[in-house]
TORPA-545308 format. One record per residue (C-alpha): residue number from 1; x negated, y, z negated. Coordinates in steps of 0.05 Angstrom, whole numbers. Example, Ala and Ser with C-alpha at 12.3 -4.5 7.8 and 13.67 -1.06 7.14 Angstrom:
[1 [-246 -90 -156]]
[2 [-273 -21 -143]]
// end
This chain:
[1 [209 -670 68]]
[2 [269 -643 120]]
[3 [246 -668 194]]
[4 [249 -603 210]]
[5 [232 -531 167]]
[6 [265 -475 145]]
[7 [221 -420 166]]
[8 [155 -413 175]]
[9 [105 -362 157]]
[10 [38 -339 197]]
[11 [-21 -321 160]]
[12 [-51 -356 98]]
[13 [-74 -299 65]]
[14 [-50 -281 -14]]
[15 [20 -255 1]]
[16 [27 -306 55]]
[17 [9 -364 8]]
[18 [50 -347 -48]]
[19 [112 -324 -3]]
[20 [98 -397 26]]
[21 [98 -430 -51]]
[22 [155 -388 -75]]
[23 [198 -419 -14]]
[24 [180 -482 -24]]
[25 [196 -476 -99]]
[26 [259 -457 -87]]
[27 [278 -521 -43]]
[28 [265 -485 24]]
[29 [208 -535 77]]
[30 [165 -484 105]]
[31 [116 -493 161]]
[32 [39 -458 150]]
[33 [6 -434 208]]
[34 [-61 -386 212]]
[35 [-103 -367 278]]
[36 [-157 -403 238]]
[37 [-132 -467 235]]
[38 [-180 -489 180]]
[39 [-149 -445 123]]
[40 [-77 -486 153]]
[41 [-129 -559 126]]
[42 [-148 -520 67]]
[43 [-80 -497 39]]
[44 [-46 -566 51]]
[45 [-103 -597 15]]
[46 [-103 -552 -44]]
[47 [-38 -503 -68]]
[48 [3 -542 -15]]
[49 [-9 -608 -34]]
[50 [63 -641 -54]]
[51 [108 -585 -45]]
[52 [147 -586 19]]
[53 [102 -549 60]]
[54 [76 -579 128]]
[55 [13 -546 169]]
[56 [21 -519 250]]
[57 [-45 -518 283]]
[58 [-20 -490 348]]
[59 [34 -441 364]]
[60 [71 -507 404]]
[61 [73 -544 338]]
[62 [85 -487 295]]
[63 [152 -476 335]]
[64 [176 -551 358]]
[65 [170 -559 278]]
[66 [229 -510 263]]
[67 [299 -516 255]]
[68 [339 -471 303]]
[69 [341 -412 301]]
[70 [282 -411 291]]
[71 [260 -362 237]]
[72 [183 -343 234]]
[73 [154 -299 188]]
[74 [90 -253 202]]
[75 [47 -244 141]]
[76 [-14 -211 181]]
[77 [-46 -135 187]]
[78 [-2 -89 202]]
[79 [-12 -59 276]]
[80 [-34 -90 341]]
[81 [-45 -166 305]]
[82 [35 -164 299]]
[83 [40 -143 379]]
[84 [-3 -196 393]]
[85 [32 -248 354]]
[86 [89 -233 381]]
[87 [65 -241 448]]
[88 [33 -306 430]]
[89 [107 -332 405]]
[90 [150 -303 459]]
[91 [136 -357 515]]
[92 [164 -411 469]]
[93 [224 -377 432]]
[94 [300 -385 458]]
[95 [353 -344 452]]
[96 [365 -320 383]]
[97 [305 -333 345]]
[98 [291 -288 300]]
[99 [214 -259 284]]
[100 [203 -231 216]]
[101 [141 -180 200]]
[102 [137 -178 119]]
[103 [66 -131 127]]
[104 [59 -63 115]]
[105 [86 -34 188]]
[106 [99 30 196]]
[107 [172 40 214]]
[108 [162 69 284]]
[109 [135 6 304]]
[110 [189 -41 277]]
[111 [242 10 315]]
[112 [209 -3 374]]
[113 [202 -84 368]]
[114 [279 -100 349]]
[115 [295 -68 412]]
[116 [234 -102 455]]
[117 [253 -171 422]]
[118 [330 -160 430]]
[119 [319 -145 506]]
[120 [289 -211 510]]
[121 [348 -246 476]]
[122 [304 -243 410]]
[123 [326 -224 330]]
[124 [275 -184 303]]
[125 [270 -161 221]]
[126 [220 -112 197]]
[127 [223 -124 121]]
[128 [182 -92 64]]
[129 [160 -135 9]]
[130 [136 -107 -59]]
[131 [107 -134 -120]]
[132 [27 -152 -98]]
[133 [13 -225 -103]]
[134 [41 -241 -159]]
[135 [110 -219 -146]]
[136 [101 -258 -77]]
[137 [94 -323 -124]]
[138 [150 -310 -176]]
[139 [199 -259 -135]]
[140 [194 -201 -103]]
[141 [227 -142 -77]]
[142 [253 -150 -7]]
[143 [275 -98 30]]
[144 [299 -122 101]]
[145 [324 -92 163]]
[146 [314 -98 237]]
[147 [374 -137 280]]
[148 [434 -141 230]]
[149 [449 -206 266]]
[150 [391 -241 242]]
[151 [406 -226 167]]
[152 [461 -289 157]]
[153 [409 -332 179]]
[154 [355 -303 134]]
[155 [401 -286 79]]
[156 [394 -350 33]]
[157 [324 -353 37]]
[158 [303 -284 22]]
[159 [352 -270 -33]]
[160 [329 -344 -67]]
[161 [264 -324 -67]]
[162 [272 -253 -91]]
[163 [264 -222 -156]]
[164 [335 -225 -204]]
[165 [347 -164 -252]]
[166 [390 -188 -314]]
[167 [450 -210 -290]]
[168 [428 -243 -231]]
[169 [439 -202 -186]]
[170 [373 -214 -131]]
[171 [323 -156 -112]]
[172 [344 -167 -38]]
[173 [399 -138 16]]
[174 [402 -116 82]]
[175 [380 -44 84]]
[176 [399 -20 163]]
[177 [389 -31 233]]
[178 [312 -23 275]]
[179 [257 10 222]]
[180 [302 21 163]]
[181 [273 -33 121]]
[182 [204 -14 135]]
[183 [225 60 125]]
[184 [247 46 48]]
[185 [184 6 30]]
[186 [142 67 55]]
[187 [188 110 15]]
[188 [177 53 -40]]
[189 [99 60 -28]]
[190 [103 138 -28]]
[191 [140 135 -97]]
[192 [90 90 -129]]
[193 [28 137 -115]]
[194 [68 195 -147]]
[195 [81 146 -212]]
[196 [12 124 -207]]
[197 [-14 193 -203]]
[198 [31 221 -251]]
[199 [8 174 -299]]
[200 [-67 179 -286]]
[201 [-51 255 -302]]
[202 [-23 236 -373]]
[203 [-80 204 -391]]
[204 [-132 252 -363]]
[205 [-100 306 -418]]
[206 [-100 250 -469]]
[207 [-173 236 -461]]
[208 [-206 310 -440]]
[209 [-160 350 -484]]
[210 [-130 304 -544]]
[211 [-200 272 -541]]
[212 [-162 208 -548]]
[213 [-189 141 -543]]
[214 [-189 83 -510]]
[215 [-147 48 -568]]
[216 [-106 106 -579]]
[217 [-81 112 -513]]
[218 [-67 42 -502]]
[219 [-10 45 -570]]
[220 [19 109 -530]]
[221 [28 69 -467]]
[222 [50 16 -509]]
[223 [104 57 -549]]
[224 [126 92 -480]]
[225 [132 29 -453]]
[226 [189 2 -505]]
[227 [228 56 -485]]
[228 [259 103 -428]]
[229 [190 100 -397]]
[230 [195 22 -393]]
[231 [163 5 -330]]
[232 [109 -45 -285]]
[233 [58 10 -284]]
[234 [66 33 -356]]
[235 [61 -37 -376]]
[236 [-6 -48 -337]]
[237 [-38 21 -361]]
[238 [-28 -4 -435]]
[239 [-57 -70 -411]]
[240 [-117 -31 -376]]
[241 [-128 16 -432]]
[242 [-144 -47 -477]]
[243 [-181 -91 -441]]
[244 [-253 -91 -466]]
[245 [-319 -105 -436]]
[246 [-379 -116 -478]]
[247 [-340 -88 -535]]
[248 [-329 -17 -493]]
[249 [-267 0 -452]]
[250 [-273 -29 -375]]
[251 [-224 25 -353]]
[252 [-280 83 -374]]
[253 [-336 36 -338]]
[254 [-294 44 -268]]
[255 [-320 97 -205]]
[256 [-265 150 -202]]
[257 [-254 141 -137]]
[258 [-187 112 -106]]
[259 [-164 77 -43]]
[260 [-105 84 -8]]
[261 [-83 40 53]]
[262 [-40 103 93]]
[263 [36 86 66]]
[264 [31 149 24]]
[265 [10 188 78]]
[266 [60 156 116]]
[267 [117 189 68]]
[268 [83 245 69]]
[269 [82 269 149]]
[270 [143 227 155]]
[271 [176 283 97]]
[272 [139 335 142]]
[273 [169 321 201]]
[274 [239 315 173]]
[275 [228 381 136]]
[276 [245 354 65]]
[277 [197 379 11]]
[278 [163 315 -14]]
[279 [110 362 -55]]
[280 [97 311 -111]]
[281 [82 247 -65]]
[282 [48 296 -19]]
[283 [3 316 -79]]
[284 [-9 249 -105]]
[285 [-45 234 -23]]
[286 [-80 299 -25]]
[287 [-110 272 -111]]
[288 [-133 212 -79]]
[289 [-169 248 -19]]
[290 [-208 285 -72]]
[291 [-223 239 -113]]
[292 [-262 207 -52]]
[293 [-301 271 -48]]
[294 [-340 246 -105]]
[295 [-410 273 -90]]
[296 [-376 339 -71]]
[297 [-339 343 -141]]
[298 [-406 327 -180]]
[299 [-442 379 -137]]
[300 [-397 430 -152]]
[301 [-395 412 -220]]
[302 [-463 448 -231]]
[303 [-435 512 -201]]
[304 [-362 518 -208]]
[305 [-346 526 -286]]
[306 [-285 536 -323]]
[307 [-260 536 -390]]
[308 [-276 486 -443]]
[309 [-209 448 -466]]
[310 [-193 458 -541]]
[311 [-139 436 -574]]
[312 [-116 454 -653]]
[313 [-40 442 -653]]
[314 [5 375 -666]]
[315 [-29 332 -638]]
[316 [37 274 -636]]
[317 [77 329 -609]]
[318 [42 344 -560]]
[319 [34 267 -537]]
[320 [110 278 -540]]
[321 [110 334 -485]]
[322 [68 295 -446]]
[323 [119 236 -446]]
[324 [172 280 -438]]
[325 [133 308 -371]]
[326 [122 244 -344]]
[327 [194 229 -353]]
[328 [216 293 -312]]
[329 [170 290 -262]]
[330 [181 221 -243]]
[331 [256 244 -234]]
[332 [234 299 -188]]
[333 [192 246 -152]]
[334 [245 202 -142]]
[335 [305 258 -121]]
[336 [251 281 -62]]
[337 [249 206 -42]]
[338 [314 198 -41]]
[339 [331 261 0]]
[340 [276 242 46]]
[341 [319 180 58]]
[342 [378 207 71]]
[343 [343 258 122]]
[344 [319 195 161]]
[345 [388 165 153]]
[346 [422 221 187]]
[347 [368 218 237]]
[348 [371 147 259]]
[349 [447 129 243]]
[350 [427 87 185]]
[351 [480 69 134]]
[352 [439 73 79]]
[353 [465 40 4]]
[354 [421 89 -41]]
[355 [448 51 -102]]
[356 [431 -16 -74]]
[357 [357 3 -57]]
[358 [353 24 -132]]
[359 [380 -40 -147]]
[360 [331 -73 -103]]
[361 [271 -43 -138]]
[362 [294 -53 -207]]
[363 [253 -124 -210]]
[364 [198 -150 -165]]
[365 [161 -88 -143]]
[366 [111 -43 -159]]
[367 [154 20 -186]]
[368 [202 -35 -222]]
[369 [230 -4 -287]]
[370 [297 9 -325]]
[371 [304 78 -300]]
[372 [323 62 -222]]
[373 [391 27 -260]]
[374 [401 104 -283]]
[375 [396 119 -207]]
[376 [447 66 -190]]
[377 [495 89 -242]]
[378 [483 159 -211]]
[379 [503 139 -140]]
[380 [556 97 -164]]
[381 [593 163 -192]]
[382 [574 204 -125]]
[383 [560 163 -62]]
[384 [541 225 -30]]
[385 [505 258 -84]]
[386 [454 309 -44]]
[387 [404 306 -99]]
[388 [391 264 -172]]
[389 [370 319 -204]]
[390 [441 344 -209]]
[391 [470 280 -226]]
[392 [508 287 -303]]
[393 [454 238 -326]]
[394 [393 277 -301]]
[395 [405 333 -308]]
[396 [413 330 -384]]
[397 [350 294 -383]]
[398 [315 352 -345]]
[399 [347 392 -399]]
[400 [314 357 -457]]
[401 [253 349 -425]]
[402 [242 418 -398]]
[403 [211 453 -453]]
[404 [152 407 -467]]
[405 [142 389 -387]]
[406 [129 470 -388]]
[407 [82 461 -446]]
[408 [45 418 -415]]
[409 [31 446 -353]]
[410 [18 513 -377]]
[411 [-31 481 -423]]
[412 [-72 436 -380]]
[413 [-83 496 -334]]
[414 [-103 544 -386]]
[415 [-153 494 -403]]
[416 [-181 471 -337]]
[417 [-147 409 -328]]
[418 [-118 385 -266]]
[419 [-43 371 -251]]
[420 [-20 371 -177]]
[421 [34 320 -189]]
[422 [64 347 -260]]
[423 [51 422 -235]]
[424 [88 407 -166]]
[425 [141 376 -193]]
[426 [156 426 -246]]
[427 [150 480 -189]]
[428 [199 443 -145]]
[429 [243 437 -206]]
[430 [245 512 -207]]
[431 [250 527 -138]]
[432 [308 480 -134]]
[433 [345 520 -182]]
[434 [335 584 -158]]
[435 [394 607 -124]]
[436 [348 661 -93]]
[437 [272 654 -67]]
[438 [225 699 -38]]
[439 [239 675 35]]
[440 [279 744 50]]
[441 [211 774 46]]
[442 [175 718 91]]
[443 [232 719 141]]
[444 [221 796 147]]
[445 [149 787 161]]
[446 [166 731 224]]
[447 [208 793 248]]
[448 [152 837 240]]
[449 [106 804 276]]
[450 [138 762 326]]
[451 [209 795 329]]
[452 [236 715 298]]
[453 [304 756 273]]
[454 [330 750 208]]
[455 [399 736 180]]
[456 [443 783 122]]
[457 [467 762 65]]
[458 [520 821 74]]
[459 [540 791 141]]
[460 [572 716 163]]
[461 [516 662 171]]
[462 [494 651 242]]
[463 [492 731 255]]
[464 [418 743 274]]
[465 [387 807 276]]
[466 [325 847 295]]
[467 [289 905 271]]
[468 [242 951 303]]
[469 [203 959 243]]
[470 [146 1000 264]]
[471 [185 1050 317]]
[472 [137 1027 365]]
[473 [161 956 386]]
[474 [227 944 435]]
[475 [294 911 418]]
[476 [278 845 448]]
[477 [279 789 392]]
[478 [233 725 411]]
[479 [278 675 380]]
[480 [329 653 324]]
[481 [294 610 266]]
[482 [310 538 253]]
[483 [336 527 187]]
// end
């Protein structure tokens, strides 16, 4: 083992052990260090044993045992336990050290800490890392940013230790300055509840109104998944769909009820406050806040009635439309991520590579699949394309897929089934191609009541204009709109 390590890495929890393994597998001597110094005794003992992974029991030890600079990376909850370890480290850190929070952090706060830690002489990274535990073991996603002149030093390491897609290329590059990195893994996180929902819609109309089963769903997943559908989550939902218990289907056996730990919601008010309509991952939050109303939903199930679902046509073809849905949704899903981005870009003076992040999530994460190389291809033709949906590739997709996506939608609602993600996104489709909406009428009504002023469409943008509409109101507008 090196006299001194390569990095080290706080907290011995899942992603923090296998982070810590996948290092060391790669050739890298990594220190372990937790607050409770008796998982540090355990881990050595156990996964540890005979890799080149030493144990810290002190914050002295854990930072005389380093190589300079010193690199240390955070794996602990997200919040006021990163503060405080920062704090803890600070005293005994020189010039040019870098600290490295791979948790779940909220992007505000990892603006805020590269320019507290660079004050003090400090690097600082805020880095998202996808792909659950497993994906910490074997290669995940890594999506850093923070100081750009603590990525050389961290470079090696993190691109090792990433995920490769097929031509070797690693899962891993610098994505910005301050909260950038943190800002695409919520984007990331925001994107895989829309797939997630999107998918838990598809098989809701499979089971209620195909009256599919278990079996039968799982070859659909299966099929999709050999194809333009080929993705992580499709490949688990076939493996879900077929897992048995006692003979019966485990899936069918589970509370529907879901968790979420706030990164959607994070997209969500984030895409709010930027003004950019992110209605499908904003949809996807709102599914999982009612599926948690689940003594609500049964109540009202005794009193709120609607129509039976029935179903007499082709039944494959209609499987078809389905897939065909899911396809075009999950473009929608991603082109309002994407413009969310670039929003935040603009914002913060971020130089944003939109066909590297694509890159970086086509192995290793959650949302992995062959469609984000269609989104690289799409940004290598247009750099500054201002949405994917009118990319030469999607849009013939959209094309294709429009008809049955349509079908589909019109079909769940007419019998009673429930579709916030594939109705939103088909909505925003439309909306998007309108050339005219309705918002003549609603900009009227602001000048109506609150004298907001309007603009013409028979006079040069940035002319705004008042009307007395009732005779009995003055001339004085309140203000111009913001646009």
């Amino acid at each position: 083992m090196k006299e001194r390590s390569d990095i080290a890495v706080v907290g011995l929890a899942v992603m923090g052990e296998n982070l810590i393994l996948n290092m060391a597998s790669k050739g890298f001597t990594v220190t372990a260090y937790n607050r409770s110094t008796d998982k540090v005794s355990k881990f050595l003992a156990g996964r540890a044993q005979g890799k080149s992974i030493r144990g810290a029991f002190s914050i002295e030890e854990l930072v005389a045992s380093l190589e300079t600079p010193r690199k240390i990376m955070l794996m602990v909850k997200a919040g006021q336990p990163v503060d405080d370890t920062i704090e803890q480290l600070i005293p005994h850190l020189e010039p040019g050290d870098i600290i490295i929070d791979g948790g779940n952090t909220h992007f505000p706060d990892s603006n805020r800490r590269t320019h507290y830690l660079e004050q003090k002489g400090l690097l600082y990274i805020g880095t998202g890392v996808s792909g659950g535990e497993e994906g910490a073991l074997t290669g995940p996603s890594i999506m850093p940013g923070g100081s750009p002149k603590a990525w050389p030093a961290v470079k090696d390491i993190f691109q090792a230790i990433s995920a490769k897609v097929e031509d070797g290329t690693p899962c891993c590059d610098w994505v910005g300055q301050d909260g950038a990195g943190h800002f695409v893994k919520m984007v990331h996180n925001g994107i895989e509840y829309g797939d997630m929902q999107l998918i838990c819609e598809a098989y809701q109309i499979m089971k209620e109104l195909l009256c599919m089963s278990a079996d039968e769903m799982h070859k659909v997943f299966a099929d999709w998944n050999e194809g333009e559908l080929d993705s992580y989550l499709i490949e688990i939902t076939r493996d879900i769909l077929g897992y048995k218990e006692d003979g019966e289907p485990l899936v069918e056996k589970i509370l529907d009820t879901a968790g979420q730990k706030g990164t959607g919601k994070w997209t969500a008010v984030s895409a709010l406050e930027h003004g950019v309509p992110l209605t499908l991952i904003g949809e996807a939050v709102f599914a999982r806040c009612l599926s948690a109303q689940k003594d609500e939903r049964v109540a009202a199930s005794s009193v709120l009635s609607g129509p039976q679902p029935t179903f007499s046509g082709d039944k494959a073809a209609f499987v078809e439309d389905i897939r065909k849905a899911l396809l075009a949704s999950k473009i929608v899903s991603y082109a309002q991520g994407y413009v969310l981005m670039r929003e935040a870009a603009k914002e913060f003076g971020w130089d944003l590579n939109y066909g590297g992040i694509a890159l970086m999530w086509r192995g290793g994460c959650i949302i992995r699949s062959t469609f984000l190389q269609h989104i690289k291809e799409a940004f290598d033709r247009n750099p500054e394309l201002s949405n994917l949906m009118v990319d030469e590739y999607f849009v013939e997709k959209l094309m294709s897929a429009q008809s049955g996506w349509r079908n589909v939608v019109a079909t769940a609602a007419q019998n009673g089934i429930p579709t916030p993600t594939f109705s939103a996104a088909l909505s925003y489709f439309d909306g998007y191609r309108h050339a005219r909406l309705p918002a003549n009428l609603l900009q009227a009504q602001r000048d109506y009541f609150g004298a907001h002023t309007y603009e013409r469409l028979d006079r040069p943008r940035g002319e705004f204009f008042h009307t007395n509409w009732t005779g009995r109101g003055g001339d004085t507008a309140s203000s111009t709109y913001n646009v």
